[in-house]
C-alpha positions as CSV (number, residue, x, y, z in Angstrom):
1,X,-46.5,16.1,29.4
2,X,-43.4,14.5,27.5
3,X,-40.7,15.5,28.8
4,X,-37.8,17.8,26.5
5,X,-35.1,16.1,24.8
6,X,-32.0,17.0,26.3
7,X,-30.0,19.7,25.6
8,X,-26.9,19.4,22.6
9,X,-23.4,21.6,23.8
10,X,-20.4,21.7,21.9
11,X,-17.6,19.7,22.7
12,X,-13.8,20.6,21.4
13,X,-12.4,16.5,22.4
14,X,-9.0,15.1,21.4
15,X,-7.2,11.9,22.7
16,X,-4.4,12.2,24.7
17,X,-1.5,11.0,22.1
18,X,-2.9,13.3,19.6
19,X,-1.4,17.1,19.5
20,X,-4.7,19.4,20.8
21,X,-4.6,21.0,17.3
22,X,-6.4,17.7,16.1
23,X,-9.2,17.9,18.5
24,X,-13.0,17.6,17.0
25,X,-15.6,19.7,17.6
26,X,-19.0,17.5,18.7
27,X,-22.2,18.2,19.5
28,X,-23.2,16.0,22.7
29,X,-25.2,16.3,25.9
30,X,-22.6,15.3,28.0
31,X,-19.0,15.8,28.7
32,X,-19.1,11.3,28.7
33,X,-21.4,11.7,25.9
34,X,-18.9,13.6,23.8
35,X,-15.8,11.0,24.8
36,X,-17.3,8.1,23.9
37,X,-18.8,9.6,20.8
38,X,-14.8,10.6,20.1
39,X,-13.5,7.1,20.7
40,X,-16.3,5.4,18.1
41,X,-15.3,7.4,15.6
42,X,-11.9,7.8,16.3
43,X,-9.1,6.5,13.4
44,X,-5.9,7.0,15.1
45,X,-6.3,4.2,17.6
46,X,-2.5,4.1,19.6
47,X,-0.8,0.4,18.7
48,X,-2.5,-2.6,20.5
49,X,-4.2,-0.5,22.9
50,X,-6.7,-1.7,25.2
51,X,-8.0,1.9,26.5
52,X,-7.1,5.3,25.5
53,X,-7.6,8.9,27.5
54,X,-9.4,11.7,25.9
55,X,-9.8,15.0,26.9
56,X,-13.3,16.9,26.5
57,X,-13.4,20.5,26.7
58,X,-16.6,22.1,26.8
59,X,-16.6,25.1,24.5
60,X,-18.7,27.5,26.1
61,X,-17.4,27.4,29.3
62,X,-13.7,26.3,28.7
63,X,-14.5,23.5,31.5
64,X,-12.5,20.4,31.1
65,X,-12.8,16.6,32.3
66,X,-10.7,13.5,31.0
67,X,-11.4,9.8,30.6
68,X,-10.5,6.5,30.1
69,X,-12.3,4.9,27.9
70,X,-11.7,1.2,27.4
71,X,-12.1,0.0,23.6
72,X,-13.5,-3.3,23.8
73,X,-16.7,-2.6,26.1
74,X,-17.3,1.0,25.4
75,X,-16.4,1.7,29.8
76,X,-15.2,4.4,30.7
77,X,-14.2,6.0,34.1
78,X,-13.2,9.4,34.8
79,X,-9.0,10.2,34.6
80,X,-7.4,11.8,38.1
């Protein structure tokens, strides 16, 4: 039996040096999922910056988790 695609949640995900007014609602399967998703698309980029923290707010639940995600490889490791 194939196994179910996973399931989509909605994200609300902004990076850190933008106001949380400009946050973007994305559909993704995880909070990491939704950050890195951010970060590709993500036009605001701060100076020569080698990483940049984002902020990923599940909109269901109101939980929320932050990362670093480093520009060149994609990486990304959770902020404390």
């Amino acid at each position: 039996m194939p196994l179910a695609p996973p399931e989509t949640r909605a994200f609300r995900v902004h990076a850190r040096h933008v106001d949380a007014h400009h946050a973007r609602t994305l559909q993704a399967t995880s909070f990491e999922a939704a950050a890195v998703a951010y970060v590709e698309d993500l036009h605001e980029l701060p100076g020569d910056a080698e990483e940049i923290n984002v902020i990923v707010r599940e909109v269901e639940s109101g939980h929320e988790h932050s990362f670093r995600v480093y520009l060149e490889s994609g990486n990304f490791l959770p902020c404390a």
